[in-house]
N, C-alpha and C positions, 0 to 999 in steps of 0.2 A: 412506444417503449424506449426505454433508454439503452443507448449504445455501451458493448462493457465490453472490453478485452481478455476474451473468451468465449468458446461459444456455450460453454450453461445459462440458462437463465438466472438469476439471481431476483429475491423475494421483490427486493426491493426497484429492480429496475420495471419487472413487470407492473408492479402500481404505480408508476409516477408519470407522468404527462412531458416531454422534455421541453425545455426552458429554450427559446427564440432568444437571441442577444438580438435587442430593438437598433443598436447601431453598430456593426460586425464592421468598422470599418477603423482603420486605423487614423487619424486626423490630424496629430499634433503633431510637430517635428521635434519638442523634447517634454516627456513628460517627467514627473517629481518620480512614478513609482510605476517599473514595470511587473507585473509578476506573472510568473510561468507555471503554468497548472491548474486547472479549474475543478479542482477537489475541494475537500475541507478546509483545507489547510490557507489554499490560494486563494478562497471564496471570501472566509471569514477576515483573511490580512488585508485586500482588498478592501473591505468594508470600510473596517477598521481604520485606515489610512483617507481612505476617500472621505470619509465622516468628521476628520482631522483636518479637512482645508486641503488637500494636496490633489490631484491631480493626478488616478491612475489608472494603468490601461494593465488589462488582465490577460492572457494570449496561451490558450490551450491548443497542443499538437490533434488531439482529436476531437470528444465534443465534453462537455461537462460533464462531469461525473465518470468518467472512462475508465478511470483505474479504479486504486482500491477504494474509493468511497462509494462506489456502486457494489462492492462484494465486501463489506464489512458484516460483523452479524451487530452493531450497533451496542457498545456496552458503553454507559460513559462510568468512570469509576475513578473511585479515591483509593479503591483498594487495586494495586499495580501489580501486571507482572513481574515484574522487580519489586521484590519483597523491602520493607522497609528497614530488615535486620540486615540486608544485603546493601543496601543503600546506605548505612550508615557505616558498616565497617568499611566500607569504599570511601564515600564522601564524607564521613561522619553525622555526627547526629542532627546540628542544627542544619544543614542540607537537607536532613533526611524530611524533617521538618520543615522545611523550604518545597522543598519536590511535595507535599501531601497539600499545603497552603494554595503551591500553581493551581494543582488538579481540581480542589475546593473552589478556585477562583475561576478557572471553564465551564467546570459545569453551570456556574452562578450567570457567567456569559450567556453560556448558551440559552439560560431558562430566561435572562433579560430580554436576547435577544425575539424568543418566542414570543414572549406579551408584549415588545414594543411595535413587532411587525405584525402579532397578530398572525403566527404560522399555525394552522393546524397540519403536526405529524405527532399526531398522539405522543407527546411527551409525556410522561409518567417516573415520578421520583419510586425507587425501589430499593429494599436492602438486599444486599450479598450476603451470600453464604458460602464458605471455604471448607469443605470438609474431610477429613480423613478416615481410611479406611483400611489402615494395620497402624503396629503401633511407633514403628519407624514418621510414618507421615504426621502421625502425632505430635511427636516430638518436633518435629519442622514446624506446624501447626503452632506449638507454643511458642516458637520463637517467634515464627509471624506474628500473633497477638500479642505479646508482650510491648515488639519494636512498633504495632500499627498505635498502642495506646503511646507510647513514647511519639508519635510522631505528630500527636496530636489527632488520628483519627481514632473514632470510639469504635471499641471491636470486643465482642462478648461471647463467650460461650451461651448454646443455645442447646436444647433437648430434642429439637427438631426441625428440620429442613423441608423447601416445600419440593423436591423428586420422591417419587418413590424408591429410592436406592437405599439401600441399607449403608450405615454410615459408624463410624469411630468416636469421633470427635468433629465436632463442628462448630466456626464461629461466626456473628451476624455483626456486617456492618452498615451501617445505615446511611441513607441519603446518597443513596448512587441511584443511579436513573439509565430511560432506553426511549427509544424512540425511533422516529423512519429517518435515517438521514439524509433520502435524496431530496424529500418534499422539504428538510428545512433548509440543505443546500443549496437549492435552488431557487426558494424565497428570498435567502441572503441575496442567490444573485441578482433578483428583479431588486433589492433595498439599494444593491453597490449601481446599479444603471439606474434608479432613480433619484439617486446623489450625484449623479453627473460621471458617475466610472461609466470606463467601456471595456466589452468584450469582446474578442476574435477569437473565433475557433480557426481548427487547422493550419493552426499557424503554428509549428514546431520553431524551438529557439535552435539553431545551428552552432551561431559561436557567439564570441564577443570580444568585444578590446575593453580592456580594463582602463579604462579614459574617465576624463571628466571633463564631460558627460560619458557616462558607458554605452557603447555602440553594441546595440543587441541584434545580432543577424538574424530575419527569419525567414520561413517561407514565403513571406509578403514583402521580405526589403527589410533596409535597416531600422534602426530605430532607436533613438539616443535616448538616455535614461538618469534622473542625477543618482537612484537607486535601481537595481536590478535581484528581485529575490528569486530563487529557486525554490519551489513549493513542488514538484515534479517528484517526491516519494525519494528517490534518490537521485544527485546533479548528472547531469551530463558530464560527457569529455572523461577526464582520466585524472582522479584526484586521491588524497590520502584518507577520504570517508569513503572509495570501496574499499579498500583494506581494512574498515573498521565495521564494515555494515553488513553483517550476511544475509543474503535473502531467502526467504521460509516460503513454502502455500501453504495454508487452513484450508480445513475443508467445514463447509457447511449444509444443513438440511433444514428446509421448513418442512412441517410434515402437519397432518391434519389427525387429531384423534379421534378412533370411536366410541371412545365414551364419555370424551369431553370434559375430561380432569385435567387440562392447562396447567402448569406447574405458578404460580407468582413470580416476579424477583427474579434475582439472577444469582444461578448457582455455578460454581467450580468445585472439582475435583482436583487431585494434588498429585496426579501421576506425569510423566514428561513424555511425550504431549499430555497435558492435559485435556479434559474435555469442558465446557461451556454449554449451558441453557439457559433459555427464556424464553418467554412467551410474547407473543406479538399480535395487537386487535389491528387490522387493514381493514377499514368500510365495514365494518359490523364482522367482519372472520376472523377466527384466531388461529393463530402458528404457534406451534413449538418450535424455536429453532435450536439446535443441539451444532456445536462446530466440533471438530479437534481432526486427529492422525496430523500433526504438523510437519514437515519434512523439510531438509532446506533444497531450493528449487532444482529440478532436473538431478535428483538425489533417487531418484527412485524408480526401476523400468515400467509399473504399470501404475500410471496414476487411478486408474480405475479404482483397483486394488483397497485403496484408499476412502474412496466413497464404498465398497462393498464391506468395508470395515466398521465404518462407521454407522452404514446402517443399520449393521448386525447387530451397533450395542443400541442403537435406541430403540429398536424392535425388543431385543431384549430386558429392557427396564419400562417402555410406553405400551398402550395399544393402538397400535397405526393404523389408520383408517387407509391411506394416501401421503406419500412422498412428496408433496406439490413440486417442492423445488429442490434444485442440489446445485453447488456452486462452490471454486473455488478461489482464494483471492491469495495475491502477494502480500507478506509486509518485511522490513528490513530492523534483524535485531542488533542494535550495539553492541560493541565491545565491551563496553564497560557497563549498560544499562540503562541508560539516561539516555536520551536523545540528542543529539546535536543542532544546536539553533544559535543561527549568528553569522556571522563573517565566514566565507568559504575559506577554507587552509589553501593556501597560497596564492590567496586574491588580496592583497591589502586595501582595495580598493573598497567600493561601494556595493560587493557583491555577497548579498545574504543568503542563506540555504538553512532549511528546517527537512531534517528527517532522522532514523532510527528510531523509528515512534514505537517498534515493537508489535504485540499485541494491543494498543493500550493509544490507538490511533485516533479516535474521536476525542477523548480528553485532551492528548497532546497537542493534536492540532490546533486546537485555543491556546494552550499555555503560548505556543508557537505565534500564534497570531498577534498574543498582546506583546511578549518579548521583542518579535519583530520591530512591529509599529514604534514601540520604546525607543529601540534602537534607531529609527528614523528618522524621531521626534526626538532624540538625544536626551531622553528621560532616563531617571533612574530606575532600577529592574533589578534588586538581586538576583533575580533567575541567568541573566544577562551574561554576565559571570560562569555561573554552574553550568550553562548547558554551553559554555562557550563550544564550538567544533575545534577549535584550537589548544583544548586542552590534552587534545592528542600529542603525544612528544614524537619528533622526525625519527625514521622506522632506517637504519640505517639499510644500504643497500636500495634503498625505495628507489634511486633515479636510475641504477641499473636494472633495477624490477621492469618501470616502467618502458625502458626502452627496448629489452627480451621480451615483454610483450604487444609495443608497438612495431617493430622491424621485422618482424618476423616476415618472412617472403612469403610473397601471394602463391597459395598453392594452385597451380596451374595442372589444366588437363591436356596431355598429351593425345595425340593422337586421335580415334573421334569411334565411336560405336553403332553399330547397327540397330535400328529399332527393334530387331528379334532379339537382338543379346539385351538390350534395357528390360525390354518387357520380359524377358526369363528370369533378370535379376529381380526385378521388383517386384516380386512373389507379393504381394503386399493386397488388403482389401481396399475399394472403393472408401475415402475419406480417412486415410491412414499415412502414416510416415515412419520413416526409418535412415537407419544411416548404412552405409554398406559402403563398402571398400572395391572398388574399379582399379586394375592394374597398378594397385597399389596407392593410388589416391583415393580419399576418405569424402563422401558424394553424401549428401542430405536429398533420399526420393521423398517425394508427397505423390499419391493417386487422386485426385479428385473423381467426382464421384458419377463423373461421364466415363473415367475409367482411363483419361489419359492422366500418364506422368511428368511429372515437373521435377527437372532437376538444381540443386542451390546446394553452393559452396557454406558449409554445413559450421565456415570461423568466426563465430562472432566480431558484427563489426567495432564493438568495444575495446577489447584488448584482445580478440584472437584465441579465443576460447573454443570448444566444438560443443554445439547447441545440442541438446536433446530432445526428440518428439514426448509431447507432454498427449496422451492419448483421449484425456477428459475433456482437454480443453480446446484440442485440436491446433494446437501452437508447439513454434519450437523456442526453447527456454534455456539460457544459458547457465553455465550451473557454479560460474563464478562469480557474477557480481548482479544478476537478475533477468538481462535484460530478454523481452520476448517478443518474438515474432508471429504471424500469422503463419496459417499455412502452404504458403505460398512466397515468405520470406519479407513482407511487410514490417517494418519496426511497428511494435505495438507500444512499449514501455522503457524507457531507457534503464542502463545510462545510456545504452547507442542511441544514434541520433542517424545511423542508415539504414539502410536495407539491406538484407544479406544478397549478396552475389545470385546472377541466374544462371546456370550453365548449360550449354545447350552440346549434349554428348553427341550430338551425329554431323557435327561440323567442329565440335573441339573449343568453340568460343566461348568466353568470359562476359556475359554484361555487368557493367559497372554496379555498384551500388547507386541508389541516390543521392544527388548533391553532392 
């Protein structure tokens, strides 16, 4: 099974077999292209570059598929969460038109890429279905369709939809598609190692000198780079894309029906969160998977709550045989809509970053891939442009932002506590966490589920934020810019790139973070 940061299972990690890098070893002293994250995103740029003549080595903090590519529910679509009547009064029209052509041009990748390597993860071309359901949504409804035919996507009112939901108004767009994405990700990976790429896992990028060659710190030693891209969901360190990128969980369900009326296609609803469906064939079985309750992270005290919501509505629209799976994932929505891809803000150098994918994360990360590569191969790219990360304008106050929430003093524990006074406080059950207040400092417990207690300095090591216990997933999640920990204080996902603090109350001492 494939490893995923969280501990639900997800549909997709239980079916997949995990991918060996045949050479996990780092070789060259400078390579043309380093890239950091062995997701979608990292996987296909990689390729893509390596297939180019260059030279690249691919270097994931944990194992492939970690993050969100292991807990997507897989939609690839032309039809965007970012509406295209929203897109164009932003960016205007021929933009609008520009963003619908990338998304056309991913999925056309990605179906190239399945008959040229020969991937079986059941890919399947499917129409969407948008529907409303009062006459407020309608009217939204219309504008959506209006701006998707202006954008050049074809979008039609329909009479019927394949949920059993009772519905308003509905429109059907065609030639959007689904599929497994760990079995094709990780096909990619075995195409980019047998074009001569290589892969490291557990190898976390630390830091860098913005040089030429760029010096990329990692767990394994340095490593010079004439490019450096971030593919890591959102970059490390401390930069002007968290201020621009909030981070959300979805929640999702595969669920098995009894009477075996599998829905077609891919349908949404138009409420905020909305909810999402399709249907998914694994080895001769089918899933309904239904996602939504979207929240932005550590926004909410029972994440339970959330999956007991959700299953509420698909129990009440399906007939559930079996819940097989429940699972849920990060993604980071932009400020403006559009993703950011290209040149980090305030790296002039040779350092790229792709993220703000939204909901809309498997499409993106192609468009992502080929703009990259563009960009590295000094080709032209309208997109290149559009999704520049630098089209953000400087946020004044930012560099006192930044430093109010770097200096912030280490909160220290005075004094030291009795194992009977811990254990009173941490009223808490086996495999649980909480934050609780000691003599006036603010203490992050975990009980694992021997029943002793772990204590951790509960500030995020990103900007010093205070983490919250995520109860679903058994991690603590910071609820300003993402990042999350195990339970027990592990970085799982940045932007941090340590580990929260250990504290140990009955002698008063601080262990460091990692690195």
């Amino acid at each position: 099974m494939i490893a995923r940061d969280g501990a639900n299972i997800s549909l997709w990690q239980q079916t997949t077999t995990p991918y060996i890098p045949s050479r996990p070893v780092i070789t060259e002293k400078v390579y043309d292209v380093v890239i950091a994250g062995g997701g979608i995103t990292g996987i296909s740029t990689a390729l893509m570059l390596q297939e180019a003549g260059l030279q690249c080595l691919l270097v994931e903090a944990q194992s492939l598929c970690f993050g969100t590519t292991g807990g997507t529910t897989a939609h690839l679509n032309t039809l965007l969460d970012t509406p295209y009547n929203t897109i164009a009064d932003d960016f205007g029209k021929d933009n609008a038109n520009l963003v619908a052509q990338a998304a056309r041009n991913a999925i056309n990748d990605i179906k190239t890429n399945i008959a040229r390597y020969q991937i079986d993860c059941a890919f399947e071309e499917a129409s969407a279905y948008l529907y409303s359901q009062n006459e407020k949504q309608s009217e939204e409804l219309e504008a959506i369709r209006k701006a998707t035919l202006e954008a050049g996507v074809p979008a039609a009112y329909i009479h019927a939809t394949p949920l059993p939901i009772s519905f308003h108004k509905a429109i059907e767009v065609k030639q959007q598609a689904k599929f497994h994405p760990l079995r094709y990700v990780l096909a990619l990976a075995k195409a980019f190692e047998d074009a001569g790429g290589s892969i490291v896992e557990h190898c976390r990028v630390l830091d860098t000198d913005n040089t030429d060659p760029v010096i990329v710190k990692t767990e394994m030693g340095d490593i010079q780079a004439k490019w450096l891209i971030y593919a890591t969901h959102i970059p490390p360190g401390i930069n002007l894309l968290h201020l621009r990128c909030a981070p959300y969980r979805s929640y999702a369900m595969a669920v098995r029906l009894s009477d075996n009326s599998y829905p077609a296609d891919l349908s949404y609803d138009m409420y905020d969160p909305y909810h999402y469906y399709r249907t998914q064939m694994i080895d001769g079985e089918p899933y309904l998977i239904v996602g939504g309750e979207d929240h932005k992270t550590a926004h909410t005290d029972n994440t339970n709550a959330s999956f007991n919501t959700l299953e509420s509505h698909i129990r009440s629209n399906f007939n559930v045989q079996e819940i097989a799976y429940r699972w849920s994932s990060q993604y980071f929505e932009p400020a403006d809509g559009l993703p950011y891809i290209g040149h980090l803000p305030g790296n002039p150098g040779k350092i790229l970053v792709a993220t703000g994918f939204g909901g809309n994360g498997m499409t993106y990360s192609t468009v992502a891939a080929r703009i990259l590569t563009d960009i590295v191969l000094d080709k032209e790219n309208p997109g290149i442009k559009l999704f520049d990360p630098n089209r953000i304008k400087p946020i004044a106050g930012f560099a006192s932002f930044v430093k109010e929430n770097v200096d912030v003093a280490k909160q220290l524990i005075t004094g030291f506590f009795t194992k009977e006074k811990i254990d009173a406080i941490a009223d808490i059950a086996p495999g649980e966490g909480k934050i609780v207040q000691l003599e006036g400092q603010t203490v992050a417990l975990y009980k694992d589920e021997g029943g002793q207690v772990h204590t951790i300095n509960p500030r995020c090591t990103h900007m010093k934020c205070t983490v919250a216990w995520n109860i679903s997933e058994k991690t603590w999640d910071c609820p300003c810019h993402g990042a999350r920990y195990d339970a027990n204080g592990k970085v799982l996902t940045g932007p941090a790139d340590k580990d929260l603090e250990k504290i140990n109350l009955q002698t008063g001492t601080v262990s460091s973070a990692n690195h």
